[in-house]
N, C-alpha and C positions, 0 to 999 in steps of 0.2 A: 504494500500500500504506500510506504513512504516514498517506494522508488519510483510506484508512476508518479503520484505527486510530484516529486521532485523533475522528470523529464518533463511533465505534464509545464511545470513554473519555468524552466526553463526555455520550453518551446512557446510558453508565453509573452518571455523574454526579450529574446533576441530572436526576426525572424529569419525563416533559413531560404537562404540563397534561392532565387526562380533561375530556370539552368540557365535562359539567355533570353536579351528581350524580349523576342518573336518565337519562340519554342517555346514547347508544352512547359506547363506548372509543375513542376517537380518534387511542391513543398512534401505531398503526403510520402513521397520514395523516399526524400529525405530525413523525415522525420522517422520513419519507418527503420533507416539503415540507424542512425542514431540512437534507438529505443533497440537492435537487434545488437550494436556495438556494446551497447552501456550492458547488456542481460550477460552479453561473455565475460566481462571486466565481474561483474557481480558472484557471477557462478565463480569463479576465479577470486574470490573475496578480496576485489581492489571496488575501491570507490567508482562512482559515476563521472566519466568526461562533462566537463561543462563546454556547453555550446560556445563556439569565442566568434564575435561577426567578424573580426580582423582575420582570422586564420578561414571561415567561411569565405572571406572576399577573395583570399590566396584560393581557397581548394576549388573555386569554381572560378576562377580566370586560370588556373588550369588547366583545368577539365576545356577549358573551351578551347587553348591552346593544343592540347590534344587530340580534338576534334577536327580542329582546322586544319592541322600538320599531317606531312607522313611519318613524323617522330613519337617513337613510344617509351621513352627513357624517363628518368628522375632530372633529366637534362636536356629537356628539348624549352624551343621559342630565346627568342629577344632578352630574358635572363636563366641561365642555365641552372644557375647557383639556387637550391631551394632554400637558405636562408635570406638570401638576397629577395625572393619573393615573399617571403613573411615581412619581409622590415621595409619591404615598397608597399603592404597592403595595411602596415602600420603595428604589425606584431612585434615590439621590442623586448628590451629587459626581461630576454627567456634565458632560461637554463639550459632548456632541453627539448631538441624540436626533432619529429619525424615524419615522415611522410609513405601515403600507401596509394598506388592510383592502379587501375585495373581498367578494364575494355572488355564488350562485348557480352558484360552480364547482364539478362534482361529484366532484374528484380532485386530489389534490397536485401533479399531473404538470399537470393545467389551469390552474389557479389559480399554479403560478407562471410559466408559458408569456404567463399573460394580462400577470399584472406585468411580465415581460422584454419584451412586446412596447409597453408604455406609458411614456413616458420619464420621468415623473415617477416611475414603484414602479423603473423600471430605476436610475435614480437612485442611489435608498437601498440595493438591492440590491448595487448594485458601489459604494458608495461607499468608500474606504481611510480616511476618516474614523471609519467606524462599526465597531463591533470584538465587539459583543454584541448577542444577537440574544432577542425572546420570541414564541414561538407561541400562536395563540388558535383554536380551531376550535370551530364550535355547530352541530348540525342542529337545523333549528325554523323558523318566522316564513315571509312573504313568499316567500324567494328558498331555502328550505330549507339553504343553508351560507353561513354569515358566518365568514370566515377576517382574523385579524389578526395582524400582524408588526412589534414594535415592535423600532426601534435602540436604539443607545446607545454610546457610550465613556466611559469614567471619567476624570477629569481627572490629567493626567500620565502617559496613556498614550501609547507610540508604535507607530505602525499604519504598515505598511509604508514604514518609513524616515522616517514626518513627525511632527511635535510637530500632538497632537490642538489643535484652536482655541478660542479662546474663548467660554464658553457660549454667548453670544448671537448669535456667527458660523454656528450650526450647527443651528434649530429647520426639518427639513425634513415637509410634506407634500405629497402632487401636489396638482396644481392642479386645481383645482373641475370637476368633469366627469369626471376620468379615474378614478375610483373606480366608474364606473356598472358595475351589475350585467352580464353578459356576453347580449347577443341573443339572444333564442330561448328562454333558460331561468329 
């Protein structure tokens, strides 16, 4: 009960990213991968990501960057650098920032099934380091949905019981390969 409450206040909050001007409304997919993300962090007895609109602005001018391109990396568009994209979309004074971005899943319930089942997005997913969370969703391009999820903690915060680490302790992507779009689709 406390924890819909809690997504529930949250998504009250700060709303979550529409994928792109003229494209479909995304909020219910997004809200939906957010409430499937926070239920594995739970079952995993870590706290609930809080929705951040700064890291939301990143994870869907991503996603639409991905969309647009024929690049599928932690490094594709105009800034390569994904801290460099957190601190253009105004996320600063972090600790600990990560990133998951996937293609070609056709539901929030897939797409985060596919990250929990890849150790590198499982990772960032259950990490007790990361404490805020942004959403990015695009239909378009290639793989028709490019979905992204950027981390983050703020420095001097404490996540379940630990002092967050020092910036440079904590810049996570999966490793090369495990972002590949999902077979078949």
């Amino acid at each position: 009960m406390v924890s819909a409450l809690l997504l529930t206040g949250m998504l009250g909050l700060l709303p979550l990213p529409a994928a792109a001007t003229a494209g479909p409304d995304h909020s219910a997919d997004l809200a939906r991968e957010l409430e499937l993300t926070n239920a594995a962090r739970q079952a995993a007895g870590l706290t609930p990501l809080v929705l951040s609109a700064q890291l939301s602005d990143a994870a869907q001018n991503y996603s639409q960057v991905l969309a647009a391109g024929s690049c599928f990396e932690h490094t594709c568009g105009a800034v390569p650098d994904f801290a460099e994209r957190l601190g253009q979309a105004g996320y600063v004074g972090w600790s600990a920032i990560a990133e998951n971005i996937a293609a070609g899943y056709p539901t929030p319930e897939a797409v985060v099934a596919g990250w929990l089942a890849s150790p590198g997005h499982r990772a960032n997913i259950l990490s007790a380091t990361l404490s805020e969370i942004g959403l990015g969703l695009v239909s378009g391009g290639a793989h028709g949905t490019y979905w992204t999820q950027e981390f983050g903690s703020r420095r001097g915060a404490t996540l379940n019981g630990e002092a967050a680490p020092a910036p440079d302790e904590a810049l996570a992507a999966p490793a090369p390969g495990e972002d590949d779009p999902p077979s078949g689709e």
